[in-house]
GUDO-872820 format. One record per atom (N, C-alpha, C, O, CB): chain; residue number from 1; x, z, y. Coordinates in steps of 0.2 Angstrom, whole numbers, padded with zeros to 4 digits, always signed. Glycine has a CB too. Example, Ala and Ser with C-alpha at 12.3 -4.5 7.8 and 13.67 -1.06 7.14 Angstrom:
<rs>
A, 1, +0066, +0039, -0028
A, 1, +0062, +0039, -0022
A, 1, +0066, +0039, -0016
A, 1, +0071, +0042, -0017
A, 1, +0057, +0045, -0022
A, 2, +0064, +0035, -0011
A, 2, +0068, +0036, -0005
A, 2, +0064, +0039, +0000
A, 2, +0067, +0040, +0006
A, 2, +0070, +0029, -0003
</rs>
This chain:
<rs>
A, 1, -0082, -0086, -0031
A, 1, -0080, -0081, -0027
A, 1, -0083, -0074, -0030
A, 1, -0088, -0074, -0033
A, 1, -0082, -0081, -0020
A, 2, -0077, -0069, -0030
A, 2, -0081, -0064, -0034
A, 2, -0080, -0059, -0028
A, 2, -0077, -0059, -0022
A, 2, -0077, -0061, -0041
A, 3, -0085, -0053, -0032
A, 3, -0089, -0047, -0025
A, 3, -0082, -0042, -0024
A, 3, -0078, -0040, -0028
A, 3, -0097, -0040, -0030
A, 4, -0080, -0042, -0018
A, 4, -0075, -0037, -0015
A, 4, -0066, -0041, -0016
A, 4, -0061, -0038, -0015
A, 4, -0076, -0029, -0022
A, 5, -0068, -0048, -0016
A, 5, -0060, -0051, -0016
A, 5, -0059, -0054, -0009
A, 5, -0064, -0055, -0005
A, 5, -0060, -0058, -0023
A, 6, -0055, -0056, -0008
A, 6, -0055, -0062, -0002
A, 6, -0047, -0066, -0002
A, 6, -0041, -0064, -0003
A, 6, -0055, -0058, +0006
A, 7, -0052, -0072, -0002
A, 7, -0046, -0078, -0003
A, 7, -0043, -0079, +0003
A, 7, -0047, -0081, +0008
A, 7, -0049, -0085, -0007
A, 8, -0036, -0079, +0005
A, 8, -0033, -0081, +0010
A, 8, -0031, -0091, +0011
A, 8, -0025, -0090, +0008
A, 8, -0027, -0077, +0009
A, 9, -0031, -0096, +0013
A, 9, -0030, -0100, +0011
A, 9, -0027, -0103, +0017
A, 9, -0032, -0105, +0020
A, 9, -0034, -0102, +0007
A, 10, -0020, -0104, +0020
A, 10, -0015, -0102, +0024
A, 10, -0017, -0113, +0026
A, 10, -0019, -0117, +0021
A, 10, -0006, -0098, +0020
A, 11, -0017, -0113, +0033
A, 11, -0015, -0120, +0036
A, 11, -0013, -0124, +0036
A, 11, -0014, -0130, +0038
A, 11, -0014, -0120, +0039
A, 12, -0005, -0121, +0031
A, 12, +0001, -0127, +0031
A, 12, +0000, -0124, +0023
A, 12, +0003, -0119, +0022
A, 12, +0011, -0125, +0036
A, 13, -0003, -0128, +0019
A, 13, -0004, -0124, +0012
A, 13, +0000, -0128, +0007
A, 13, -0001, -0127, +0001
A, 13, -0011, -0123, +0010
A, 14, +0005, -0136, +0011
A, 14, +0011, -0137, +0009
A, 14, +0017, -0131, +0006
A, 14, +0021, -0130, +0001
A, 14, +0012, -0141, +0015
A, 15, +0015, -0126, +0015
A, 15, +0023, -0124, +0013
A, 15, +0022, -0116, +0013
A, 15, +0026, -0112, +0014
A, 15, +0030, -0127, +0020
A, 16, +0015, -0115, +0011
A, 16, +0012, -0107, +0010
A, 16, +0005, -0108, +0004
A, 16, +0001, -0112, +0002
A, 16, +0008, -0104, +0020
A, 17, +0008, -0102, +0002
A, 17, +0004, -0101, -0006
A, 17, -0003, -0100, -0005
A, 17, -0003, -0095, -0001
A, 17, +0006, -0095, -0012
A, 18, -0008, -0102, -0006
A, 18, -0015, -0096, -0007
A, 18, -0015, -0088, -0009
A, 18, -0010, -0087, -0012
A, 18, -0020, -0099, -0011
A, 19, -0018, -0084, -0009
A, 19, -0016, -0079, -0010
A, 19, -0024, -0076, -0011
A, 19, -0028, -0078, -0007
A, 19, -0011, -0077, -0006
A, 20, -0024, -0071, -0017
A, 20, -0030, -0068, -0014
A, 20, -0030, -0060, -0017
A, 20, -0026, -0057, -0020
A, 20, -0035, -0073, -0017
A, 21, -0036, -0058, -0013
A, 21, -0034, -0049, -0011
A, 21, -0040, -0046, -0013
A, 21, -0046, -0048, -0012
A, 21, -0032, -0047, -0001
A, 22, -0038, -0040, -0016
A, 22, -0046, -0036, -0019
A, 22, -0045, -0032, -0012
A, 22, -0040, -0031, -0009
A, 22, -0046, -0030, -0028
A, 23, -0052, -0030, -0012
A, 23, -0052, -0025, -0006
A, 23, -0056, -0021, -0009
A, 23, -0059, -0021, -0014
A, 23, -0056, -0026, +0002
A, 24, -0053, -0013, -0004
A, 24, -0054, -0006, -0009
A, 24, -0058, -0001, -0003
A, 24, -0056, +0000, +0003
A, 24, -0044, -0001, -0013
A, 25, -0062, +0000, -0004
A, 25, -0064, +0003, +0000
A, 25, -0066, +0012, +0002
A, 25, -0067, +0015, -0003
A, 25, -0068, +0000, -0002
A, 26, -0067, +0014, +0009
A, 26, -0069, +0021, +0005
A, 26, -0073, +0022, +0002
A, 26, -0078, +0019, -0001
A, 26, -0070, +0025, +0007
A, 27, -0071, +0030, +0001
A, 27, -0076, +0033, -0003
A, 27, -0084, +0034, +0001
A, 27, -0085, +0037, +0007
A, 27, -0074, +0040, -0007
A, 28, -0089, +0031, -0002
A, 28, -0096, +0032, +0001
A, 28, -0097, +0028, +0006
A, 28, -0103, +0028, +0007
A, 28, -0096, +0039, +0005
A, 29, -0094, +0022, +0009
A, 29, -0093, +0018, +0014
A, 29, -0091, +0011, +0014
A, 29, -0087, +0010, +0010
A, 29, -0090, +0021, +0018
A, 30, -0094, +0006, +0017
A, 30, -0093, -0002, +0015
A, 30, -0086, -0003, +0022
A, 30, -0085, -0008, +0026
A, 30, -0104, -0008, +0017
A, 31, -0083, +0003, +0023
A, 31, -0077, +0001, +0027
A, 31, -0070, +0000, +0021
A, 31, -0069, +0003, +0016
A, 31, -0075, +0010, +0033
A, 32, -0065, -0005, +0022
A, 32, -0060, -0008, +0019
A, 32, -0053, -0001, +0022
A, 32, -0050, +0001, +0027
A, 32, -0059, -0018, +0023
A, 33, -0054, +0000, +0015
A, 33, -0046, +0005, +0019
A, 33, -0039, +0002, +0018
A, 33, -0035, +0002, +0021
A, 33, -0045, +0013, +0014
A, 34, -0040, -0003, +0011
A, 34, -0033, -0006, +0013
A, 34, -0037, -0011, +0007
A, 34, -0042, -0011, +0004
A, 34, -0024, -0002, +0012
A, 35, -0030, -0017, +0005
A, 35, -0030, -0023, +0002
A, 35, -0025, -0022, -0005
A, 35, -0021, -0017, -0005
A, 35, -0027, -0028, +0009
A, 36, -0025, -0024, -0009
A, 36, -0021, -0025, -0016
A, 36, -0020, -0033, -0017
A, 36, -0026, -0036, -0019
A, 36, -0025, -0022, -0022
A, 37, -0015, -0037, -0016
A, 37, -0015, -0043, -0018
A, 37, -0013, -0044, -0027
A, 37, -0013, -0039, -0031
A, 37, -0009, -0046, -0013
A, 38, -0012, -0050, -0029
A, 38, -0012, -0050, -0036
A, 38, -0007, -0048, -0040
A, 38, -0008, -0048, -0046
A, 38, -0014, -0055, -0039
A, 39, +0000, -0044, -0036
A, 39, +0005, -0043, -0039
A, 39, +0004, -0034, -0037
A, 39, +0009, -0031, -0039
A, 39, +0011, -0049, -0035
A, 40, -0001, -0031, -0035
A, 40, -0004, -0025, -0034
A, 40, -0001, -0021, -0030
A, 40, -0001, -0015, -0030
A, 40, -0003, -0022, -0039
A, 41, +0003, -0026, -0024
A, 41, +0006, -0024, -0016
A, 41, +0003, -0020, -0014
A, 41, +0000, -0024, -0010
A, 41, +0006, -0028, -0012
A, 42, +0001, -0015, -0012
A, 42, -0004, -0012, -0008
A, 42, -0002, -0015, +0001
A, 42, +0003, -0015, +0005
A, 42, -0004, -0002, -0010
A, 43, -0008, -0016, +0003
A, 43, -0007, -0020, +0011
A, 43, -0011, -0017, +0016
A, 43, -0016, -0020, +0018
A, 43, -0010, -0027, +0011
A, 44, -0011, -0011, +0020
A, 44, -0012, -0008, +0027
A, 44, -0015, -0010, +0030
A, 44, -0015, -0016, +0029
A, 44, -0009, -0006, +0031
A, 45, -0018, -0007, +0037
A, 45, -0017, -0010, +0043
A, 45, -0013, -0004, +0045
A, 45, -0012, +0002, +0042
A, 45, -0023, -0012, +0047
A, 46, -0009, -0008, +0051
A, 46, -0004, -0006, +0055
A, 46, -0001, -0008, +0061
A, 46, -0001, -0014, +0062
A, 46, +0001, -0007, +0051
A, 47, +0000, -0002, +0066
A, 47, +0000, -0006, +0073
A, 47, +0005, -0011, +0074
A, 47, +0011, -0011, +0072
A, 47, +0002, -0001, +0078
A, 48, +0001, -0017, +0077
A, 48, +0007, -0021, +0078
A, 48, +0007, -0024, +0084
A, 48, +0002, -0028, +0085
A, 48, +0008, -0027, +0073
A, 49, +0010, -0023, +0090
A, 49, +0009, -0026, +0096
A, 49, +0008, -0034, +0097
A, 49, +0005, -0036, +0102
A, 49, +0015, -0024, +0100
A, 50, +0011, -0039, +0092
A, 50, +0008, -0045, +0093
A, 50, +0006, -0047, +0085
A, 50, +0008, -0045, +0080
A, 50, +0013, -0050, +0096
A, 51, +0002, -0051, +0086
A, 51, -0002, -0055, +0078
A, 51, +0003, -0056, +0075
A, 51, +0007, -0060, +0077
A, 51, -0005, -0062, +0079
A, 52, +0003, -0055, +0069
A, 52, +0007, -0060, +0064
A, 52, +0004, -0065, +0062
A, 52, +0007, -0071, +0063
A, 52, +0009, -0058, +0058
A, 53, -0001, -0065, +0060
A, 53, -0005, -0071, +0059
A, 53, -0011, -0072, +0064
A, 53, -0014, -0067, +0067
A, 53, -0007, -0071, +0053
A, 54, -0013, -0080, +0064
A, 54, -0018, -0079, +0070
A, 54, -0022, -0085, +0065
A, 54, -0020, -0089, +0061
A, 54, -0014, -0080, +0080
A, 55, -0031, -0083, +0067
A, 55, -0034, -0086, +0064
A, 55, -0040, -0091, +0068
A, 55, -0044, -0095, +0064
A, 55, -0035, -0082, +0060
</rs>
């Protein structure tokens, strides 16, 4: 595992890929402002009234 990554590795991992996500952080602070997956997606948070995913 490397420092500042996080591996996602999904339940049904038959019929869903692993995936894994650099976290970027602010500036000056150990708070996650958003996510970059390996294809350089940039990934939010964002309001969502129900879970997409639940863990």
């Amino acid at each position: 595992m490397e420092e500042d990554m996080f591996f996602f590795t999904p339940d049904k991992s038959e019929t869903f890929e692993k995936q894994v996500f650099r976290m970027n952080f602010e500036a000056e602070t150990k708070k996650v402002s958003f996510l970059t997956n390996e294809t350089n997606n940039i990934l939010q948070k964002g309001d969502c009234f129900e879970p997409i995913i639940s863990m």
